[in-house]
Each structure stands twice: as C-alpha cells, then as structure tokens.
N, C-alpha and C positions, 0 to 999 in steps of 0.2 A: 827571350831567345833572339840574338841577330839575327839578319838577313844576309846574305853577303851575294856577289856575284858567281856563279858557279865557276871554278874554276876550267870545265871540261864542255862548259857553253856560257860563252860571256853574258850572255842576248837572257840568261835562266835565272832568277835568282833562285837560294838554297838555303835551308837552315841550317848554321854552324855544325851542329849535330846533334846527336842524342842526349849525347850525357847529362843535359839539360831535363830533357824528359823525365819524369817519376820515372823510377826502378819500374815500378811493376806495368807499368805501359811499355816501357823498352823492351822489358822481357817479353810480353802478349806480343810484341811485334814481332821479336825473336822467333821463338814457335812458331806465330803464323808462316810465318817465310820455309823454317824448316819444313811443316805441313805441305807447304806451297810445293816444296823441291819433293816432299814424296809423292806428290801427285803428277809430278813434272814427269818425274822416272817412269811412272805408273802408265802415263799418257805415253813417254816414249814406248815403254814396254808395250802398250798395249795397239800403237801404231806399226810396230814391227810383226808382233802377233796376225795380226788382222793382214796384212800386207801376206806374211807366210800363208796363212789359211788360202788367201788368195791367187797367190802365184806361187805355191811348190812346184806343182803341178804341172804349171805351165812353164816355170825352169826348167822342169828337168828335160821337157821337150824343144824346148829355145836350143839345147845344146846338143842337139842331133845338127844344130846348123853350121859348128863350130869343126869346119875343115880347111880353114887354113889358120893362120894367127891371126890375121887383123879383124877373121870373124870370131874369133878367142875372144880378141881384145873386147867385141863390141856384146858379144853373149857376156863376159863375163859383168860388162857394166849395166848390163839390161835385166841380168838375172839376179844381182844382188841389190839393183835400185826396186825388181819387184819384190823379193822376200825380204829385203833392210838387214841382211846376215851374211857379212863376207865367211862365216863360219859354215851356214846351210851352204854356200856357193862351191866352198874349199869340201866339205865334206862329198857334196855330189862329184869333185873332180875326183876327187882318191878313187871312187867307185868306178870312177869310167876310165882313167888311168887302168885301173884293175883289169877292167875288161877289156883294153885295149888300144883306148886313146891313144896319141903319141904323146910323149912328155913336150915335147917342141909346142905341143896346141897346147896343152894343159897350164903352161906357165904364162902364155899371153890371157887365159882365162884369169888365173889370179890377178895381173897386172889389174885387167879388167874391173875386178870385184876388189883391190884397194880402191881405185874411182868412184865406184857405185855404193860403195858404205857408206860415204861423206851425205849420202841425200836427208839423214836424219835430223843432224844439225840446222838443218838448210829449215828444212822443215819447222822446228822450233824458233828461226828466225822469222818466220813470220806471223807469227802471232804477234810481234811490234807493227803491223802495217795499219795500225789508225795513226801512228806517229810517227811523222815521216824521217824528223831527226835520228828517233833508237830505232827507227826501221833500217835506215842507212848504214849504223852503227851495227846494226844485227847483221845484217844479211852478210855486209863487208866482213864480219868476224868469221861468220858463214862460210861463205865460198871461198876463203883464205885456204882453208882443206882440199876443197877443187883443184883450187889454182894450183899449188905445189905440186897435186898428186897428176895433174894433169901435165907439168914439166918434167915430170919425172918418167913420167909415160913419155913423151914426146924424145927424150934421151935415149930412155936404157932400150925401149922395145924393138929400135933400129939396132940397138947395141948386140942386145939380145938374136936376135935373128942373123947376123953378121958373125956373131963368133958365141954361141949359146953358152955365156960366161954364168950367166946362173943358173943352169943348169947344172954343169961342171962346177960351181963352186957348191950347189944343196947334196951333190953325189958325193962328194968328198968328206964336207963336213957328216952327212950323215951315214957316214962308214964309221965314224966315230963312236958314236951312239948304238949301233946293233947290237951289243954286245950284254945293253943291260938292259938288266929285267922288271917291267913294269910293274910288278909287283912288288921289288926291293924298292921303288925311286919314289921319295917321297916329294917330290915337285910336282905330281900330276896335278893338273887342276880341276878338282872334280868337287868344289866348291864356290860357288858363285854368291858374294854377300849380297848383294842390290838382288839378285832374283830372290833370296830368302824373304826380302824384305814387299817387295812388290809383288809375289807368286799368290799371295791370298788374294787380295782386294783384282788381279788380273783373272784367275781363274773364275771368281763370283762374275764378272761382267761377262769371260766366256759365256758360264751357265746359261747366264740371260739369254744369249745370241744363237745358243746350241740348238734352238728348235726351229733355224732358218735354217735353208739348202744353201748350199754352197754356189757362187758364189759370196753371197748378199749375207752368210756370219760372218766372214773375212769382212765385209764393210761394212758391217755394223758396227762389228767390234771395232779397225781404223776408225770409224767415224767418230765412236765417243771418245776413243784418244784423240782425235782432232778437239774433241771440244772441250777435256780437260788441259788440255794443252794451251787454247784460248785464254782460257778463264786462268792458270797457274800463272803464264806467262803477263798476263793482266795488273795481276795482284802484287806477284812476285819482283816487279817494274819498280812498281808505287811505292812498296815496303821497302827494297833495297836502294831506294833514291833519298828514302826518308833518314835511312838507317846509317847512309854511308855515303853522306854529302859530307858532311865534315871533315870525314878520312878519304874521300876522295882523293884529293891531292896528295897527301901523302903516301894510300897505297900507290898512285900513278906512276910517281915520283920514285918509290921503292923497287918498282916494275921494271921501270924505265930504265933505273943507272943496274939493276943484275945483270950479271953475265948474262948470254943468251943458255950457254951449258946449263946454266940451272933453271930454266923456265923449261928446256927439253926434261932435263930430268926431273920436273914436278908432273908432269905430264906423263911420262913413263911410266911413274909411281903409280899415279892417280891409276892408269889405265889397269897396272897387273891389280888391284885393290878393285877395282871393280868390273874388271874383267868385259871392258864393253870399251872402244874408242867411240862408239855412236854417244852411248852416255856421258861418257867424262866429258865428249867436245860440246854434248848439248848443253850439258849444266856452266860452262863458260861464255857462251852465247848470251844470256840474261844481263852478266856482268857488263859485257861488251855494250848490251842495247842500254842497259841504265847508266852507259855513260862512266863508269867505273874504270875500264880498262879500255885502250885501244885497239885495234885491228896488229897493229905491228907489235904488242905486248903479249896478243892471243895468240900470235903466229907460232914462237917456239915452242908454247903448251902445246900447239897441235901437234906439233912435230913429234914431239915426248911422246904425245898419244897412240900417234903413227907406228913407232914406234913396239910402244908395249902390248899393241894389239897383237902383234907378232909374236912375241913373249908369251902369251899363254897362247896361242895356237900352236908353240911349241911344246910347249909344257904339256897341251891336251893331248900331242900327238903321241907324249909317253904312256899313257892311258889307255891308245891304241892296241888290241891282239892281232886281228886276225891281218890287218896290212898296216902296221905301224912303218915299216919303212918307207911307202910312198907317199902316209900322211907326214910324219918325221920329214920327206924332198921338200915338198910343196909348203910347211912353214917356213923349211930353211930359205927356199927360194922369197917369201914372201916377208924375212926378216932384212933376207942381203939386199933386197930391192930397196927397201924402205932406209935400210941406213946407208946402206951409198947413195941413195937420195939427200939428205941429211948432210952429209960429209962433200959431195959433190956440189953441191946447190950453194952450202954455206962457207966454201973456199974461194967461191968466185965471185968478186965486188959485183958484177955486174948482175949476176943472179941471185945475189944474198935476199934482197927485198923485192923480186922479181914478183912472186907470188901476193905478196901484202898490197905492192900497187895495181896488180889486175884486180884484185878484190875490191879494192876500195874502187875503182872503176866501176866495176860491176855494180858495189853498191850504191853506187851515187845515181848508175841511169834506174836502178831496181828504184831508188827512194822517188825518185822523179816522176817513177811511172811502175804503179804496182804491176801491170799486166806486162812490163819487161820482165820484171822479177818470174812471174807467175811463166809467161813464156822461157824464159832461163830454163827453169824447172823440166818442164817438161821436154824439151828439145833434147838440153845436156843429156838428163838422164832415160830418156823413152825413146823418145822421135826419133834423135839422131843415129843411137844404137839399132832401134828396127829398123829404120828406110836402111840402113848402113847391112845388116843382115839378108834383109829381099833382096838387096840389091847382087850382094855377094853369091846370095844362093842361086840366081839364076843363070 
C-alpha cells in the first residue's frame, strides 16, 4: 500500500486508499463509521434533550424581557442557544403572538433564534480540540453558520424595523394558504426519520437520569451527550481519514469545480430528510475536521440547510389547528429571511465569501488557543445576549 503526501496537508502523509484493504476490513470499517454517525445524532439528539430539560423553563421566562426588537433579537438568541430548538423558540412565539405579543417583537425573536440554532454544530466541532489542525478545520466549518447568519442579521433587522418588509411579505404569502385544510394537505410534517431512529437508545438514557431533580437530569443527560459525542467524533476522525485519503482529492476537487446552486441544494434536501439543520450541519462538521472538505465547500451546504430548516417549519405549520395562521406568518417570515439572505449575500462579490473568511478567522485564533474557541461559545451565544437583555431591561 503507498504512502503519498496528503493532498489537503502537505506536512501529513496518507495511504492511497482503501481499495487496497481486504474487503471485509474495509467493510468493518464501513459500519464502524456508520455506528459512529448513530451515536453522533444520538449524542446530538441527546445534547438538545438535556439543554430543553434544562432551559424551557427558563425561556419561556427570558421572554417576558423581549419589549423592544433588539431585546427580541437578543431573547430570541439566548432562548434557542438554551433549549438547542429554533422549533421550541418559534413554537413559544405563536403562543405569545396569540396572547398578544406584537408581531414587530416576535419577528426580531425569530431572527434571533436563526443565530442561536447554529450552537449545535459548533458544539460538535469541538470534540477535534486535541488536534489543533482538524480543530481549525472544524470549528472554521462551525461558525461559517454564525458568520452568515449573523450578516444577515446585521442587514435585514435594520431593514426590517425601517419598513417591516417581512412582515408584510409572511401576511401576504400566508393569505394564500387559509384556505386549506390540514387535514386534506399531505405535506405536513408529522414524520421525523433521525428521531425514529435515535428515540430508543435517547429515551433509555432519559430513564437513567429520570430519578434526578431538575435541574441536574437536563445535565446529566447533556453531559453524556457531551461524551458520546467525544468518543464518536474521535473515532469517526480516524476512520473517515483512513477511508477517504485516497478520494480525498478527488471528492475536493468535485466539491470545488460544482456550482455553488448545487451544494445549496444538497443541503436543502439533506435538511427536509432529516428535518433538523442542527443535525445535517453537524454531520458535515466531521468531514470538514478530517480534512475532506473545506470551510468554503461547507459554506453552500450550510446555506441549503438554512434553508430547508424553514421548509418543514412550514410544512409543520400546516399541521397547526387551533393558530395555524400565525404559526403559517412566523415560518413564512423565517423562510423569506433566510433566502434573501442566500440571494442577497451571494449577488454581491464583496459579500459572497464574506462569511467563510470570518470563519476561517475565527478558527484560526480558536486552533491557536482552545480557551478563544471556548470563550467564542459562550459570549456569542450566552454572555453577550444576557448582559445585552439586563441591560435593556432596566
């Protein structure tokens, strides 16, 4: 079996490939990996879980603080970085919409809770931190989601508050829509494949944690998702460096000359099939850290992701009875945001790969100095949003 120089680290060598390997080793590795990725979802799944258990709670009281927009903006990113569910965050808006919110707050809350979903990814990037090259490579795939979602915010929400265009455009489109009956619409999405598949082995670990008080099952449970996540993301490294040195360059290469249109819409796909952008962008994160794909290759899947998340939060909103039309506003709003994001961002040379080069920034000081990384985390997503909330409340 050669050696060769890695094509994706000069400084690395790499075994040509597998093909070389006995069948039934390549295959054992296969499986492993696949194993790897259900434990990966499982870990995600069950860091989301454990986070909810933790702060529903405490969301739903975070958003008694949200009376103007820019404390929208900053509840909406503090609420869905504690429960890891821009779904829980959008569900609790319908409700307070209902009872009386104004929609003008309710829409910089979404904005909000696009930003604060990205933290899962993020999270699965660092379990590469004993390595500070796929660390680099991770995290930069990582916060490539931040970064975008946070120019996007930085645009529309001045936009937004200036002439309330998305508003006015989820009102419009969803006059469309009143008229059918969620019962007749077969689009609803009230099938989830990845929960079918990771709801066993999550619920068992519940069990185990169910005979602690609250808050300390919510941390039990995150915590052993923290350490299956460790241990996947470990293994899952080693295998897929082993698996897919050879084609390396070639998948790179294939990556590299697609259109960008088709990496959005692989991503899209990805997202309505598994109904989670936290999931799809986590499971691209791996590839990114082994060295597989770039930071600027991940970018358009994210986008795709971005996206499709919207997509079935439309779809669920048909599922809706008793206030489908203000769940039906608040996806609409939260699909127009993301693709004029998308369409805005990727028409201007200047802003095309705006987003890929603050990532790569970020991860370069993050690789340099794990406790940058670690500080990122929690500022972007906690710190910033609370101190940003006191401050506003008083």
């Amino acid at each position: 079996m050669s050696v060769q120089k890695d094509p994706l680290n000069n400084d690395e060598p790499y075994l040509e490939d597998e093909q070389h390997m006995p069948l039934g080793i390549s295959l054992l590795n296969w499986i492993s990996v696949g194993f790897l990725i259900y434990f990966l979802l499982c870990a995600v799944g069950l860091i989301e879980a454990g986070f909810i258990a933790v702060g529903h709670q405490t969301a739903e009281r975070i958003f008694s603080y949200a009376t103007n927009p820019i404390a929208g903006v900053l509840v909406g990113i503090l609420t869905t970085s504690l429960v890891q569910s821009s779904s829980v965050t959008t569900s609790i808006v319908v409700g307070l919409v209902a009872a009386g919110m104004p929609i003008s707050i309710a829409i910089p809350i979404v904005i909000g809770a696009n930003f604060g979903t990205t933290l899962t990814n993020t999270f699965v990037s660092l379990g590469y931190a004993r390595d500070r090259s796929d660390f680099k490579r991770a995290f930069s795939a990582a916060t490539v989601h931040d970064a975008f979602n946070l120019i996007c915010l930085l645009i529309f929400l001045p936009l937004e508050l200036a002439f309330g265009f998305l508003q006015k455009t989820a009102t419009a489109v969803g006059d469309l829509f009143m008229d059918v009956d969620p019962a007749d619409n077969l689009l609803t999405a009230d099938f989830n494949f990845i929960n079918y598949l990771t709801e066993p082995l999550i619920d068992e670990i519940r069990e185990l944690a169910f005979g602690l008080a609250q808050p300390w099952n919510g941390l039990a449970i995150a915590a052993i998702g923290f350490v299956m996540l460790l241990v996947s993301i470990t293994f899952v490294s080693q295998l897929l460096k082993l698996l897919l040195a050879g084609h390396a360059r070639r998948l790179a290469e294939k990556v590299s000359s697609a259109a960008p249109s088709s990496g959005i819409f692989t991503g899209l796909v990805a997202t309505l099939l598994l109904q989670s952008s936290s999931t799809t962008t986590s499971l691209i994160v791996p590839l990114a850290g082994s060295g597989v794909l770039t930071t600027k290759q991940v970018y358009p899947f994210t986008l795709g992701a971005n996206i499709g998340t919207c997509l079935t939060a439309i779809l669920a909103a048909f599922a809706v009875t008793g206030q489908r039309e203000l769940a039906l506003e608040i996806a609409i709003v939260h699909l127009v945001y993301n693709v004029l994001g998308v369409v805005l961002i990727y028409s201007i040379p200047f802003t095309r790969y705006l987003p890929v080069r603050l990532a790569e920034y970020v991860g370069d000081l993050g690789a340099r100095r794990f406790v940058v990384a670690t500080s990122y985390v929690v500022s972007i997503f906690f710190l910033i949003p609370a101190l940003g909330i006191f401050l506003l409340s008083r």
